[in-house]
C-alpha positions as CSV (number, residue, x, y, z in Angstrom):
1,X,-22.5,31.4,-8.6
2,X,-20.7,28.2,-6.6
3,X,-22.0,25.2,-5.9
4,X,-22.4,24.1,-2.3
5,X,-22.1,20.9,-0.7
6,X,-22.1,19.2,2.6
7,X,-18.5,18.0,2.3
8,X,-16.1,17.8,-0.2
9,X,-13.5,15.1,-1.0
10,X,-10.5,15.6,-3.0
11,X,-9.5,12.3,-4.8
12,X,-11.5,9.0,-5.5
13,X,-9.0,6.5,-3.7
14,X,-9.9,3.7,-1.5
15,X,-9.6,5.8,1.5
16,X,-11.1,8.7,0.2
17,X,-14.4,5.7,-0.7
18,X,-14.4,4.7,2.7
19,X,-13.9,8.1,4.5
20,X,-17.2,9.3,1.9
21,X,-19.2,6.2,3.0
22,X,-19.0,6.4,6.5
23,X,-19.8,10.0,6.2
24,X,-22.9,9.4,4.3
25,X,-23.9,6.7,6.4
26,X,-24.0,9.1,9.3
27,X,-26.4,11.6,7.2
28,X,-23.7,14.1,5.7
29,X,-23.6,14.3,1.6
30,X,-19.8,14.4,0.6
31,X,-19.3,14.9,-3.2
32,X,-15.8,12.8,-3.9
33,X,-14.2,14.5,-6.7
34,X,-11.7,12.1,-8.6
35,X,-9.1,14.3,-11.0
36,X,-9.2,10.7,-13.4
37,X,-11.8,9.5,-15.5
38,X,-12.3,6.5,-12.8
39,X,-12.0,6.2,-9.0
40,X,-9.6,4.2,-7.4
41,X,-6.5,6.0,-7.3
42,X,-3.8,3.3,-6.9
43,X,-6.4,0.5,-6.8
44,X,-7.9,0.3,-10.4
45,X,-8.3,-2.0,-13.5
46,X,-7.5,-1.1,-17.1
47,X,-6.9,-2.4,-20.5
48,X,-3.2,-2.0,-21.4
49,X,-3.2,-3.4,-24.6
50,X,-5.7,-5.1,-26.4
51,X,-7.9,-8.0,-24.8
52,X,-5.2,-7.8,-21.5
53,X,-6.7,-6.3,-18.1
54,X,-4.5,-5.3,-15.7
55,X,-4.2,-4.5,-11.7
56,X,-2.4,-1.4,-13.1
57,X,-0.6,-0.6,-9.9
58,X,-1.9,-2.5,-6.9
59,X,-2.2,-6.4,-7.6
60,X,-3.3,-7.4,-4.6
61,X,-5.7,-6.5,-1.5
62,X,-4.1,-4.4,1.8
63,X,-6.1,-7.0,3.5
64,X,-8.9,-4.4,4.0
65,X,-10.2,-4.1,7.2
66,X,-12.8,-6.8,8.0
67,X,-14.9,-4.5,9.4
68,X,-15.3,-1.8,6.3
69,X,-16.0,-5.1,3.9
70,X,-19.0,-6.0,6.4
71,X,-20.0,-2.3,6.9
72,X,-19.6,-1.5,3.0
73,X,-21.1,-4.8,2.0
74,X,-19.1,-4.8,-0.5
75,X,-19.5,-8.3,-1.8
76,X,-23.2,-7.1,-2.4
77,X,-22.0,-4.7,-4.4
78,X,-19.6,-6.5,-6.3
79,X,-16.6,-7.8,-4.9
80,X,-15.5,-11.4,-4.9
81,X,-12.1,-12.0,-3.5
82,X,-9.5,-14.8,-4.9
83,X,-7.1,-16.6,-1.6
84,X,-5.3,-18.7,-3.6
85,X,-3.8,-21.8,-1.6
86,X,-0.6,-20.7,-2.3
87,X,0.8,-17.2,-0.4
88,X,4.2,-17.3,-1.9
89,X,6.8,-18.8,-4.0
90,X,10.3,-17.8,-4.1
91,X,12.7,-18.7,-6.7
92,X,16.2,-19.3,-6.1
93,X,19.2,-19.1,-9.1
94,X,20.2,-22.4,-7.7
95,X,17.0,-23.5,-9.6
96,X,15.4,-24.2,-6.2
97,X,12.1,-23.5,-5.2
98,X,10.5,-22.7,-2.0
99,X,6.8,-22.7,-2.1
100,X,4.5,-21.5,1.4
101,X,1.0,-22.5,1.5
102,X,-1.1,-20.4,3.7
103,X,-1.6,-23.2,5.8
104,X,0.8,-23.4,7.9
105,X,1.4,-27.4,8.1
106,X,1.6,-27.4,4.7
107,X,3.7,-23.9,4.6
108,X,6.1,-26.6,6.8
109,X,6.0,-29.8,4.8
110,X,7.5,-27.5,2.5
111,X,10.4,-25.4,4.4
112,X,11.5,-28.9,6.2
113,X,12.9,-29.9,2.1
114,X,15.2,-26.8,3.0
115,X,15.6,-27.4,6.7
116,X,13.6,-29.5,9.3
117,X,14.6,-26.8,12.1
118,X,13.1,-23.9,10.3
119,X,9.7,-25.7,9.7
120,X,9.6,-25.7,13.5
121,X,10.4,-22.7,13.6
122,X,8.0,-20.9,11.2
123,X,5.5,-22.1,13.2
124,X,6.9,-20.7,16.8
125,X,7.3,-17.3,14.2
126,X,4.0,-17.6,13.1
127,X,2.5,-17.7,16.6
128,X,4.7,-14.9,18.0
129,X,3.1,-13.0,15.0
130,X,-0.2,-13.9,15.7
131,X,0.4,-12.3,19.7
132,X,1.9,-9.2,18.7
133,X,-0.2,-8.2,15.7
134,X,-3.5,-8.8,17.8
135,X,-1.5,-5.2,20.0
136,X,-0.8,-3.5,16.8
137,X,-3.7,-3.6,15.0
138,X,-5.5,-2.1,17.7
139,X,-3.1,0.8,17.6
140,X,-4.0,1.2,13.9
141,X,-7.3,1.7,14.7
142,X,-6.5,4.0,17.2
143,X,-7.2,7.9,17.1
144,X,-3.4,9.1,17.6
145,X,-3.3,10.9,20.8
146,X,-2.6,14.7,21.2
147,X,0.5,14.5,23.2
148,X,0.1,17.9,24.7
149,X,-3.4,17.8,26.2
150,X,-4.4,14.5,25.6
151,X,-8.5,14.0,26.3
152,X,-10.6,11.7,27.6
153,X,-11.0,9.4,24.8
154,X,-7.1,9.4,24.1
155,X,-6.8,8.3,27.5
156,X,-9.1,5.5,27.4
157,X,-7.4,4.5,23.9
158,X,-4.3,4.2,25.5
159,X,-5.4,2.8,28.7
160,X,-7.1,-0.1,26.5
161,X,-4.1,-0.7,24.0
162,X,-1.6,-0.8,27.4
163,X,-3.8,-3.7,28.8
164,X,-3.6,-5.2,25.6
165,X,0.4,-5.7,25.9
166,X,0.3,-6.5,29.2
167,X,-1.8,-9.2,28.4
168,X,0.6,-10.4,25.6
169,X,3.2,-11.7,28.7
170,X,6.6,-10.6,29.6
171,X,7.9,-12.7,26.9
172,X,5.9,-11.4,24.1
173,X,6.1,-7.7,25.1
174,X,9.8,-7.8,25.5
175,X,10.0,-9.9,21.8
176,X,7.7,-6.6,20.6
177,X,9.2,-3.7,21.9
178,X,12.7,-5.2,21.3
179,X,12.1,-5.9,17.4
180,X,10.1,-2.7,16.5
181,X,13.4,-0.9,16.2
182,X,15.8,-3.6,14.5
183,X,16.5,-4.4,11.3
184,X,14.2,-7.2,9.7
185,X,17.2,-9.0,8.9
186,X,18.3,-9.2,12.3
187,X,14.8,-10.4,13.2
188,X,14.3,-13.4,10.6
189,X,18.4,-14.4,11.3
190,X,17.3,-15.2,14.8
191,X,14.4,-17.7,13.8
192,X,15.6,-19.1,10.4
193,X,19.0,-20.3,8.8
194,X,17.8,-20.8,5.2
195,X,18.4,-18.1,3.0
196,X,15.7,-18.3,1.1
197,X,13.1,-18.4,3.6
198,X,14.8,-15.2,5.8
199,X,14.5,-13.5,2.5
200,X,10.9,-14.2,2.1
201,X,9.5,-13.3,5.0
202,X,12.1,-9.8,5.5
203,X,10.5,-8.8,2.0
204,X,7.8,-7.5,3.6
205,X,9.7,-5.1,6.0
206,X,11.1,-3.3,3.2
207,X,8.6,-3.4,0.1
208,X,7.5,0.2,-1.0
209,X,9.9,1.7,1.9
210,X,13.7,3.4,0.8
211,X,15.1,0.7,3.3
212,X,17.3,-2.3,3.1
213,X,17.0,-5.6,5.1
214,X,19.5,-4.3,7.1
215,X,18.0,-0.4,7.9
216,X,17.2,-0.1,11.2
217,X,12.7,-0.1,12.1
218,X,12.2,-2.5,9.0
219,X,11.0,-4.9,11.9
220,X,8.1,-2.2,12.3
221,X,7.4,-2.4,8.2
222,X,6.9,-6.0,8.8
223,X,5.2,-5.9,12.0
224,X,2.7,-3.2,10.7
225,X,1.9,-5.6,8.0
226,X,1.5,-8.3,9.8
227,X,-1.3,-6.5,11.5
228,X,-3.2,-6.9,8.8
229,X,-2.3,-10.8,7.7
230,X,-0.3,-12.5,10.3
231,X,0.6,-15.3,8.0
232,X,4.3,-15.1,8.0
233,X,4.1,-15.5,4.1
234,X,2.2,-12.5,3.4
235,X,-1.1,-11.8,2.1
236,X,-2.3,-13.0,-1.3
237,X,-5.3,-11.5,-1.3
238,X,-6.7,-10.6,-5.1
239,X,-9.6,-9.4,-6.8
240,X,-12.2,-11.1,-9.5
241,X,-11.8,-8.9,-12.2
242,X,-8.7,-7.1,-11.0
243,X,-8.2,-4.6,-7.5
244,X,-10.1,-2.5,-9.3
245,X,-13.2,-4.3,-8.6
246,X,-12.7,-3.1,-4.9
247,X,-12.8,0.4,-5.6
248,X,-15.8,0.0,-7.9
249,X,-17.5,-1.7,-5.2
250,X,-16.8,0.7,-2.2
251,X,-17.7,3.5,-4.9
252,X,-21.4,1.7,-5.2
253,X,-21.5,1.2,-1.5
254,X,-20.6,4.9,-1.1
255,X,-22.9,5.9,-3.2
256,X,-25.9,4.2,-2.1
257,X,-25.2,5.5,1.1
258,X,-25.8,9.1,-0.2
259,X,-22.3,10.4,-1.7
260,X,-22.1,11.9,-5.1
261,X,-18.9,10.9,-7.4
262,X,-17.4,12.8,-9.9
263,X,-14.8,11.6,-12.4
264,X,-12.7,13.3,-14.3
265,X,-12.9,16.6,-11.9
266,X,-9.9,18.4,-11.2
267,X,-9.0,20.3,-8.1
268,X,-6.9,22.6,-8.9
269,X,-7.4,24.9,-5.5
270,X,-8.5,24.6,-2.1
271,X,-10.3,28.2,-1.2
272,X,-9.1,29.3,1.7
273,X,-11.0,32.7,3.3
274,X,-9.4,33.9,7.3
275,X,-7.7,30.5,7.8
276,X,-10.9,28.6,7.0
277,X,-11.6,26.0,3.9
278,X,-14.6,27.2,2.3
279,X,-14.4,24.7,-0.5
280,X,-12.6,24.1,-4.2
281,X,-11.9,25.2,-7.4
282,X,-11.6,22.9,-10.3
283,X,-9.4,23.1,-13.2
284,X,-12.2,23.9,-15.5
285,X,-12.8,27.2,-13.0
286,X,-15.4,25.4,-11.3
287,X,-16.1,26.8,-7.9
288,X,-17.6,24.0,-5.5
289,X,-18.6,26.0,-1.4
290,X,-18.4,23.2,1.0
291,X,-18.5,23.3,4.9
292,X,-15.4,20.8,5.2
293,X,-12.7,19.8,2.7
294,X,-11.2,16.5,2.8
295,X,-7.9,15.7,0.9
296,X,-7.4,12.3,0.3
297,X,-4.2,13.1,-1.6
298,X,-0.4,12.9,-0.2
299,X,0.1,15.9,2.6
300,X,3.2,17.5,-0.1
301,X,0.4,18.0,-2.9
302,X,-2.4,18.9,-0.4
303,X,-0.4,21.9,1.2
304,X,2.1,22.3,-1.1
305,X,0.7,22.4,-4.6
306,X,-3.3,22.3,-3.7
307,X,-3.1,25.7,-2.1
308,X,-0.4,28.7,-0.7
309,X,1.8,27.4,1.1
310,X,2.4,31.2,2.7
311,X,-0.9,30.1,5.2
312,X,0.7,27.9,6.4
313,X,3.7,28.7,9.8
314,X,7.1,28.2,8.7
315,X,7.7,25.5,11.3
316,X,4.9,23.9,9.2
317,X,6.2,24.3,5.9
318,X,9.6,22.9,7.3
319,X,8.6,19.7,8.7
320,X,6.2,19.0,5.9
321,X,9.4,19.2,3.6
322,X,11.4,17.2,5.8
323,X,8.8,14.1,5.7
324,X,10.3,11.9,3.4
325,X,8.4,10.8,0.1
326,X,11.2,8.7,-1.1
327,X,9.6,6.5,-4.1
328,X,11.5,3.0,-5.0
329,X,9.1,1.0,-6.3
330,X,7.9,0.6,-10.4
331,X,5.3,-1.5,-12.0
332,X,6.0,-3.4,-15.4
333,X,2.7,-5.1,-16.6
334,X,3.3,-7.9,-19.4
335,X,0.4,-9.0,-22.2
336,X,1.9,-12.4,-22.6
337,X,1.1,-15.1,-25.3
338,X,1.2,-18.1,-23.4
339,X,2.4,-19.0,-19.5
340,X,6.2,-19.0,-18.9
341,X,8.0,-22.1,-17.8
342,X,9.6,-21.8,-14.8
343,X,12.5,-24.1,-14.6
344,X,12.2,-24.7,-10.6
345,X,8.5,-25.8,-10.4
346,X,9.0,-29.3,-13.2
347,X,5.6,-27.8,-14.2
348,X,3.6,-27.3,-11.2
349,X,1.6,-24.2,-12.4
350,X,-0.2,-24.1,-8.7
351,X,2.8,-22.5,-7.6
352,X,2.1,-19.3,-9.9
353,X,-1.3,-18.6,-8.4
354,X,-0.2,-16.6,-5.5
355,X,2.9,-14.0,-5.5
356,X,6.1,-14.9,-6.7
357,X,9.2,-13.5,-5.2
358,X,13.1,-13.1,-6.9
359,X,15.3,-12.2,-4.3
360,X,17.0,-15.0,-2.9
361,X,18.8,-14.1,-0.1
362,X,19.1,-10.7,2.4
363,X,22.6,-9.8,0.5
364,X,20.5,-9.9,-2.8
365,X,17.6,-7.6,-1.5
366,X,20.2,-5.1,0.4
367,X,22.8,-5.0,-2.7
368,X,19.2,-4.1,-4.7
369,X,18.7,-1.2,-2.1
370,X,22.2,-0.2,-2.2
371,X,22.7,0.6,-5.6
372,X,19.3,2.6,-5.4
373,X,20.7,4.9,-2.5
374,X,23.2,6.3,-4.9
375,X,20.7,7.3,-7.5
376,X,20.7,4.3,-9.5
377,X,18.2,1.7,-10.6
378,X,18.7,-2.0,-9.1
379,X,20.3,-4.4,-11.8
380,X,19.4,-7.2,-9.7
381,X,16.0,-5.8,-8.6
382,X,14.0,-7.5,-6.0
383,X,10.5,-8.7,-7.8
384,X,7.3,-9.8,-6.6
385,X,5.3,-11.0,-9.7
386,X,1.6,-12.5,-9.9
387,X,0.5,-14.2,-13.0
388,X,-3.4,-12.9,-12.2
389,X,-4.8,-14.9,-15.4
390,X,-4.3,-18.1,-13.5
391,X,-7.2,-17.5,-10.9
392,X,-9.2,-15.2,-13.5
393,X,-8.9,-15.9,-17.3
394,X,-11.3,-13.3,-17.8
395,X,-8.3,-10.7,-18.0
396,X,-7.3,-11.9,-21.4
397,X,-8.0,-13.5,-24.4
398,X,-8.5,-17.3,-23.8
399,X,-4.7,-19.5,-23.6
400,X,-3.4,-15.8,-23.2
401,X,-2.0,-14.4,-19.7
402,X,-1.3,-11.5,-18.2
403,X,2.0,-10.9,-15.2
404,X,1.8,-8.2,-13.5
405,X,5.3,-7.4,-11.3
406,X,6.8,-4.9,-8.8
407,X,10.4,-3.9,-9.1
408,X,12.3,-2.5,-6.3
409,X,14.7,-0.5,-5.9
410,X,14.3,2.6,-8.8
411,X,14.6,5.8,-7.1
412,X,12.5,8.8,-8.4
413,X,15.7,10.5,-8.4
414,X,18.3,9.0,-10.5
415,X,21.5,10.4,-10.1
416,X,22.9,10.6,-13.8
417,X,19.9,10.8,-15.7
418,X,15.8,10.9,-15.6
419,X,12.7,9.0,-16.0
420,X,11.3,11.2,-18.7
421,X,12.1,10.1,-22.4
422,X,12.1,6.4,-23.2
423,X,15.8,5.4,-22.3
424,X,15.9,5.1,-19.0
425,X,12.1,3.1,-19.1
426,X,13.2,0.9,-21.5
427,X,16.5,-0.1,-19.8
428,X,14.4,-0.8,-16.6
429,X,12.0,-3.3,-18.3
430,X,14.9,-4.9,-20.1
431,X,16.1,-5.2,-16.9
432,X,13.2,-6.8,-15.0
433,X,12.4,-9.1,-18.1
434,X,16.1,-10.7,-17.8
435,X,16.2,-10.9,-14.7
436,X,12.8,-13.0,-14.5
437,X,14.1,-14.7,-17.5
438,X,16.8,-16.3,-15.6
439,X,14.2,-18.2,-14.1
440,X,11.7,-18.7,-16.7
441,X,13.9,-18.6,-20.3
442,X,10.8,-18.3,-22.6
443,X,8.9,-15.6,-20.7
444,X,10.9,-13.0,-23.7
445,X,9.5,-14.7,-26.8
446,X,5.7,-15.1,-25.1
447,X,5.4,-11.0,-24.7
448,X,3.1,-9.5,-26.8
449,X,3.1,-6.1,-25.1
450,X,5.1,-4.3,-21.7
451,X,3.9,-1.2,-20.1
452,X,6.2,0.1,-17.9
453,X,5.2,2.7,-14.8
454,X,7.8,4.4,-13.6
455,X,8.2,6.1,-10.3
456,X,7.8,9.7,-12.3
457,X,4.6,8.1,-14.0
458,X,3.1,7.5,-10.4
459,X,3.9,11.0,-9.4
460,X,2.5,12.6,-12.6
461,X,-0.4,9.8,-14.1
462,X,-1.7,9.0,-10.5
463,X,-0.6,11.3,-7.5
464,X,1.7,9.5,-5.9
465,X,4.1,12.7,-5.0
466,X,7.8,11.4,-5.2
467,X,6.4,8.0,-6.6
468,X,5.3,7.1,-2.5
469,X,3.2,4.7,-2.8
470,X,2.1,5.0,1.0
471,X,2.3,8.4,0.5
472,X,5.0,9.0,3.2
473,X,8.0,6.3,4.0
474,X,7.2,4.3,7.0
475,X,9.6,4.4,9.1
476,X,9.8,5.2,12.7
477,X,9.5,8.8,12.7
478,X,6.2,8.5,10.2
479,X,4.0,6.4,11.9
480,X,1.4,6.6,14.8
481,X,1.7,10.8,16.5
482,X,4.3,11.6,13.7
483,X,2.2,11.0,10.2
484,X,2.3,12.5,8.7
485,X,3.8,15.1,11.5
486,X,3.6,15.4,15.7
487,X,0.7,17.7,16.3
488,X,-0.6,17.4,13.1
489,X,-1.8,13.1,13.5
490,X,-5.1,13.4,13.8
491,X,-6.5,14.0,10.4
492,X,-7.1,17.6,10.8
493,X,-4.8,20.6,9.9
494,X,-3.9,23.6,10.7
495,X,-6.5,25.1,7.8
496,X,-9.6,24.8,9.8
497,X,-12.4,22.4,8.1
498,X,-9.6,21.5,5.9
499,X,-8.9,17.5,6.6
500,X,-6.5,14.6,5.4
501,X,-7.9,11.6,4.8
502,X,-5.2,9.1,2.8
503,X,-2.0,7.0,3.4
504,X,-0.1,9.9,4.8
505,X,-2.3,10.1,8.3
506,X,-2.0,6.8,10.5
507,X,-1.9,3.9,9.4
508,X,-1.3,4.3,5.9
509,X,-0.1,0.4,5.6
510,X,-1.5,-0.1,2.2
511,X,-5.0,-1.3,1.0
512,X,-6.5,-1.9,4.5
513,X,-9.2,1.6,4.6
514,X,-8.0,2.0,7.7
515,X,-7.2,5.9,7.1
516,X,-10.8,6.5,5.5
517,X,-12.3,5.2,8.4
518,X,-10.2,6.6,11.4
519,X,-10.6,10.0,9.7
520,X,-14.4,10.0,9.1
521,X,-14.8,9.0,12.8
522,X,-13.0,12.1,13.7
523,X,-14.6,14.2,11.2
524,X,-17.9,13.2,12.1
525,X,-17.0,14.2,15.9
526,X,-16.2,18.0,14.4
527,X,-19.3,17.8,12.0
528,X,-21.7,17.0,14.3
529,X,-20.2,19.5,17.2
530,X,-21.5,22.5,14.8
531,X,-25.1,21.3,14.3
């Protein structure tokens, strides 16, 4: 005889926590149902070798929404977050180093040893991000519209967001709608002449994307993450205990508002009865009835492997396998004896507390993307690397560290060859130790232990279908009415009481919960329509 519950949630991510706890919160009882013997999805803590915690994928925070962390209360329940003084340090072969505070007169002080003009600058950058990301992340919170027959609601939505950019001045809504399309090189040539620095800040228009510097819309990338953290440096936003503390603590929050969690419970089907979901079936044969289904996986494995895709129109099934999953990015997490000298810094260890960045200029990051486009791994990979130990030495031994780094570009397709076996893994952390090596000599002799997560490991260990971290590229044809699809952008599908609820529905920028809680508020509207 099935169970039966309220709701059912398929996957134990940070959206899937959020969506679960809002829904709870309104009087519902979902039951989240993680396939992993933890929640968190891409946002967890483990041991990796002996005495060594890591941020096994995620090392840092999306920022989350401010207003889920005050609804969730999750520093009540747990979480303590680390804002090192330092957003960013990037290292140059030159043996230079260009270290941003997230203040910004410091951030200054420190760009006017490169170049007085660009100090000036990155404040009149910093500003015109400030203007524009105040419009954007009210679009993220936004319902996407139904373009057909838009309602009431949508209307209003719109009508508010459109007085927002008026409101931004001629200026600052031409500068908007002009750099959404470019090329996030284009955009950080017209502020900045140090190399450096235009590589810095265009990192984050192409990290986790299959873009270069140069591919047009990376603006967007950068723009959409600016929503989030102006600060032209980035965010550098971490987690006592690793980001899996986070997850842990919107799982307690969840939970005390009334949902049950489940670990190590694999869906294996979603029933499906006249067009309808009518609940789950677990890979132990476990049948679980449920009024609404709620996938918080990618849309590919939701419709595509989680039930018949013959349901489903062919105009469907077409545009679903035309969104593009293209996975670049890997995770290499060393258990280091001691912390690696980096020749640029004479010593200041300060300057490892936030992220640190190899990729010194935009020909280095787009020669990285180019050699990733033809089914190859990046020799030269672009790196963003935090030592986490230096902020919390309670994830390893004491005098021991751990460094936790994302390489980019390695396709989940390589052209040649294939991630499974141990050739291809080990010539990509070979690779991303001498590259880092070039700036810090002894980091080889001070590892103890590498674990290397390849794209192929993200698709297969954690659910990440094609390695996509965002579970979708973001681009301009995946973001706002088209994610993950037009008609389909409103977290509902064409399965009735069958929902989507993670990084493939708008926003899906990262870590910021802003998927969980867009979709519970339009689940909640359907939910309470049939009491």
């Amino acid at each position: 005889m099935p169970n039966s519950r309220d709701i059912v949630i398929i996957g134990g991510g940070h959206n899937g926590l959020v969506t679960a706890f809002y829904l709870a919160k309104a009087g519902f009882k979902p039951l989240v149902l993680e396939r992993r013997n933890q929640v968190g999805g891409a946002a967890i803590t483990e041991e990796f070798h002996p005495g060594f915690r890591s941020s096994v994928l995620a090392h840092s925070a999306g920022p989350l929404r401010p207003e889920i962390v005050r609804d969730m209360h999750l520093e009540k329940h747990g979480l303590t977050l680390i804002t090192p003084e330092i957003a960013v340090t990037s290292l140059s072969p030159d043996g230079r180093a260009l270290i941003l505070y997230r203040d910004l007169n410091k951030a200054a002080q420190e760009i006017a040893k490169f170049s007085e003009a660009d100090a000036a600058k990155y404040r009149e950058f910093h500003l015109a991000l400030e203007k524009t990301s105040r419009v954007i992340s009210k679009a993220l919170a936004l319902t996407p519209p139904e373009i057909a027959r838009p309602s009431k609601g949508d209307l209003f939505g719109l009508l508010q967001l459109g007085r927002s950019v008026r409101g931004l001045g001629k200026k600052s809504t031409y500068d908007l709608l002009r750099w959404a399309p470019m090329a996030v090189a284009d955009i950080v040539s017209e502020f900045f002449d140090t190399d450096l620095l235009r590589a810095t800040i265009a990192a984050r228009g192409i990290f986790g994307t299959f873009l270069g510097p140069w591919s047009a819309g990376t603006s967007l990338v950068l723009l959409l993450r600016a929503a989030g953290d102006s600060n032209p440096a980035g965010s550098n936003f971490f987690a006592t205990g690793g980001i899996g503390a986070m997850t842990q603590a919107m799982a307690k929050a969840a939970q005390q508002a009334g949902a049950e969690i489940r670990a190590g419970a694999e869906v294996a089907e979603i029933k499906i009865k006249n067009g309808t979901a009518q609940g789950v079936v677990l890979s132990n044969g476990e049948e679980i009835e449920a009024r609404a289904v709620i996938s918080n996986a990618d849309p590919k494995r939701t419709f595509l492997k989680l039930m018949d895709p013959v349901l489903l129109s062919p105009t469907f099934i077409k545009r679903l396998q035309n969104y593009r999953m293209n996975g670049t990015l890997s995770k290499i997490n060393l258990a280091l004896s001691g912390l690696p000298t980096f020749k640029a810094l004479n010593g200041n260890t300060d300057a490892l507390t936030g992220r640190i960045q190899i990729g010194s200029d935009i020909d280095y990051l787009e020669r990285a993307f180019d050699e990733s486009k033809y089914g190859n791994f990046s020799r030269a990979p672009y790196l963003e690397v935090t030592i986490p130990t230096l902020t919390d030495p309670s994830l390893a031994p004491e005098g021991k560290h751990v460094m936790s780094i994302y390489m980019q570009y390695a396709p989940y397709k390589l052209k040649n060859s294939s991630w499974r076996g141990e050739g291809q893994r080990f010539a990509l952390g070979d690779t991303v130790v001498k590259t880092l090596a070039q700036y810090a000599p002894d980091l080889p002799e001070k590892i103890l232990h590498h674990q290397i997560i390849t794209p192929l490991d993200l698709e297969e260990t954690y659910g990440l279908t094609g390695g996509q971290i965002f579970h979708g590229e973001l681009a301009l044809d995946q973001i706002f009415t088209m994610r993950p699809m037009l008609d389909w952008a409103r977290y509902r599908t064409p399965i009735e009481n069958l929902y989507l609820c993670g990084s493939g529905t708008h926003p899906g920028t990262g870590l910021t919960g802003g998927s969980g809680a867009n979709a519970a508020r339009e689940i909640l509207k359907d939910l309470k329509a049939r009491r």
